[in-house]
N, C-alpha and C positions, 0 to 999 in steps of 0.2 A: 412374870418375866424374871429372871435367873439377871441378879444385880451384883456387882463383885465391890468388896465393902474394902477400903484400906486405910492406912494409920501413916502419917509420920511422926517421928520424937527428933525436934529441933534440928537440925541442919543434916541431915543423915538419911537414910533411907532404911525403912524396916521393911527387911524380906518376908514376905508373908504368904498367902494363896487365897486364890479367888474362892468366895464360900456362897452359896448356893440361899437366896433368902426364900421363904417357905410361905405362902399363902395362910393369912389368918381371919377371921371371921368380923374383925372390928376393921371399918374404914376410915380413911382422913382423907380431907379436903386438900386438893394440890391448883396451886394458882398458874396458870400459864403464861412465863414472864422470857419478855424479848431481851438479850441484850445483844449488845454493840461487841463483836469478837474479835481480836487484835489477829486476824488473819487477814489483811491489809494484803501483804506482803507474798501471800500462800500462792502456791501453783496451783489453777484452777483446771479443773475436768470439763469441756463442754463448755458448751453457750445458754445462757437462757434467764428469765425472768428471775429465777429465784433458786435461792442457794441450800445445801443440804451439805451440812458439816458434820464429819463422822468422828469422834473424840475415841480414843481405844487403848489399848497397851495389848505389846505383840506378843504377850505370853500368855493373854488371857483367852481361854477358850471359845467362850463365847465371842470374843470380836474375829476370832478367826471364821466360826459359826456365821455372825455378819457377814462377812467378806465376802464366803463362799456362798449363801444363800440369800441375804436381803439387795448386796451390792449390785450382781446383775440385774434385777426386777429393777433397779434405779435407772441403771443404763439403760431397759428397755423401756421401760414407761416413760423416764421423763429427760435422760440427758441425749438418746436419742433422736427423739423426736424435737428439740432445743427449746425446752422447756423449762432446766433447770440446770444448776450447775453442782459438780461436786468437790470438796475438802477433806483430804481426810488427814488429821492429829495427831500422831502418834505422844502420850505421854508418861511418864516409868511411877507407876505404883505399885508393880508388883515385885520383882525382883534386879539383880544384876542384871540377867540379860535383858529386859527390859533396859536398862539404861544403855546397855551397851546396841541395842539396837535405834532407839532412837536417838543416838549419836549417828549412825549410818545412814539414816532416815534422812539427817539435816544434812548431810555429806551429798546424798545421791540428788537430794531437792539442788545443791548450788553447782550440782557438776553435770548433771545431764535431766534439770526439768522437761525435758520433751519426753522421757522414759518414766518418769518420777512415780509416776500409779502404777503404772507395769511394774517396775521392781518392790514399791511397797504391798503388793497384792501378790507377788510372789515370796515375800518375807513370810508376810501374815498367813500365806496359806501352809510354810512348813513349820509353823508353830507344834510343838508340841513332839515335833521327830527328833531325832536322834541327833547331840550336838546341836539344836537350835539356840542359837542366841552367844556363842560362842567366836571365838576368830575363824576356827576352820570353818565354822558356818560362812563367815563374812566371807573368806578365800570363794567358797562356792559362789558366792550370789557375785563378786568380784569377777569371778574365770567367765560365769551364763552372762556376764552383760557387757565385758569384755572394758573393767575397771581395775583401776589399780588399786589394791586391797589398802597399798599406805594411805590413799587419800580416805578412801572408805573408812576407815579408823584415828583418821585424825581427831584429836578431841578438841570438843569446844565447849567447856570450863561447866560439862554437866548441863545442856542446854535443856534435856528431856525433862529432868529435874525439875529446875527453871519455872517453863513453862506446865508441868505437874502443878505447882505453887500456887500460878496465877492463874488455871481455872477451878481447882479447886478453892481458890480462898474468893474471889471475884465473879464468877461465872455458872455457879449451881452446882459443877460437878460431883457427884457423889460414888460413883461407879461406872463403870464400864461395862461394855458401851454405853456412849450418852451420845447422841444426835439431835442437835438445831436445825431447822427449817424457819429458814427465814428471821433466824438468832433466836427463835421461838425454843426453848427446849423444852423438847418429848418427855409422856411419859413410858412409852416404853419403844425402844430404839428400835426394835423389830417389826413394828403396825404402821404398813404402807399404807394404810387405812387411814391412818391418824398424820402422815407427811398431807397426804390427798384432801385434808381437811386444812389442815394449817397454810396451804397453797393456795386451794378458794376458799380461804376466808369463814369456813364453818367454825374454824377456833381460831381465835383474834387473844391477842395478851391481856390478860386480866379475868379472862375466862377461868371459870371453878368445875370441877369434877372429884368426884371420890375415887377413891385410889385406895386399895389392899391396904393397910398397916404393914408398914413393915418389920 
């Protein structure tokens, strides 16, 4: 699985890029641990027993990769059929536009959550185009959902930041994508395989398996 690794130096943000971790022949033991997510508050997708929280940053490839490819197989198999529910995180470890999107992220959640997945799913899907992460980008995604682009950039004192902070220092995160099932975090955010386990209960927290070195 393709993990994107990031730094911060004290109250700042260091621009950096997602890098690619490489399969090596020595394994380690990874423990399977629940916690408690301060998503309380979050705008929920669907109905259902059990929850599937998607952690990401919108400039990072691979979460766009998620979006487009693991996200519907979710809607089909499990939010669908009201089986499970879904959250998704936006947080800035990779660069400006990162932060300056999940600014817009937290804007479009308190101004029209009935839309809130729709326009973060179309954020994340023009990752990587031309002027992504940008104002004129925000103008765009402002004019398609028929928002006022001030509100859409109003800032709120670096919330992405913030919340970057507290699940990296509290919460396991190491990289992006990370995905909890059921607060359980994955080890690799892409193996429907391994949601399907953690849902009936074939991995319970406390649970051991070898894992790559990274």
């Amino acid at each position: 699985m393709k993990r994107f690794l990031f730094l911060f130096v004290g109250l700042i943000l260091i621009l950096t890029a997602c890098s690619q971790s490489e399969a090596v022949d020595s394994t380690k033991i990874h423990t399977y641990t629940a916690y408690e997510l301060p998503l309380e508050e979050k705008v929920v997708l669907g109905e259902g027993e059990h929850e599937i929280v998607f952690l990401f940053d919108y400039s990072c490839p691979w979460c766009k990769k998620w979006m487009e490819e693991v996200l519907p197989e979710i809607e089909e198999r499990w939010l669908d059929a009201g089986e499970a529910t879904f959250k998704g995180q936006p947080l800035v470890l990779l660069n400006e536009q990162s932060q300056l999107l999940a600014n817009v992220d937290y804007n479009v959640e308190r101004l029209i959550p009935d839309r809130y997945y729709e326009v973060q799913r179309a954020i994340g899907h023009d990752s990587g185009s031309d002027g992504f992460g940008t104002e004129t980008h925000v103008q765009k995604i402002a004019s398609e959902f028929n928002l006022n682009v001030d509100e859409l950039l109003e800032n709120h004192v670096d919330i992405g930041i913030q919340n970057s902070r507290l699940f990296t220092r509290d919460f396991g995160v190491k990289y992006v994508p990370t995905v909890y099932v059921d607060g359980i975090q994955l080890v690799d955010a892409f193996s429907l395989e391994e949601m399907e386990h953690v849902m009936n209960g074939t991995i319970e927290a406390g649970d051991e398996v070898e894992v790559p070195e990274d």
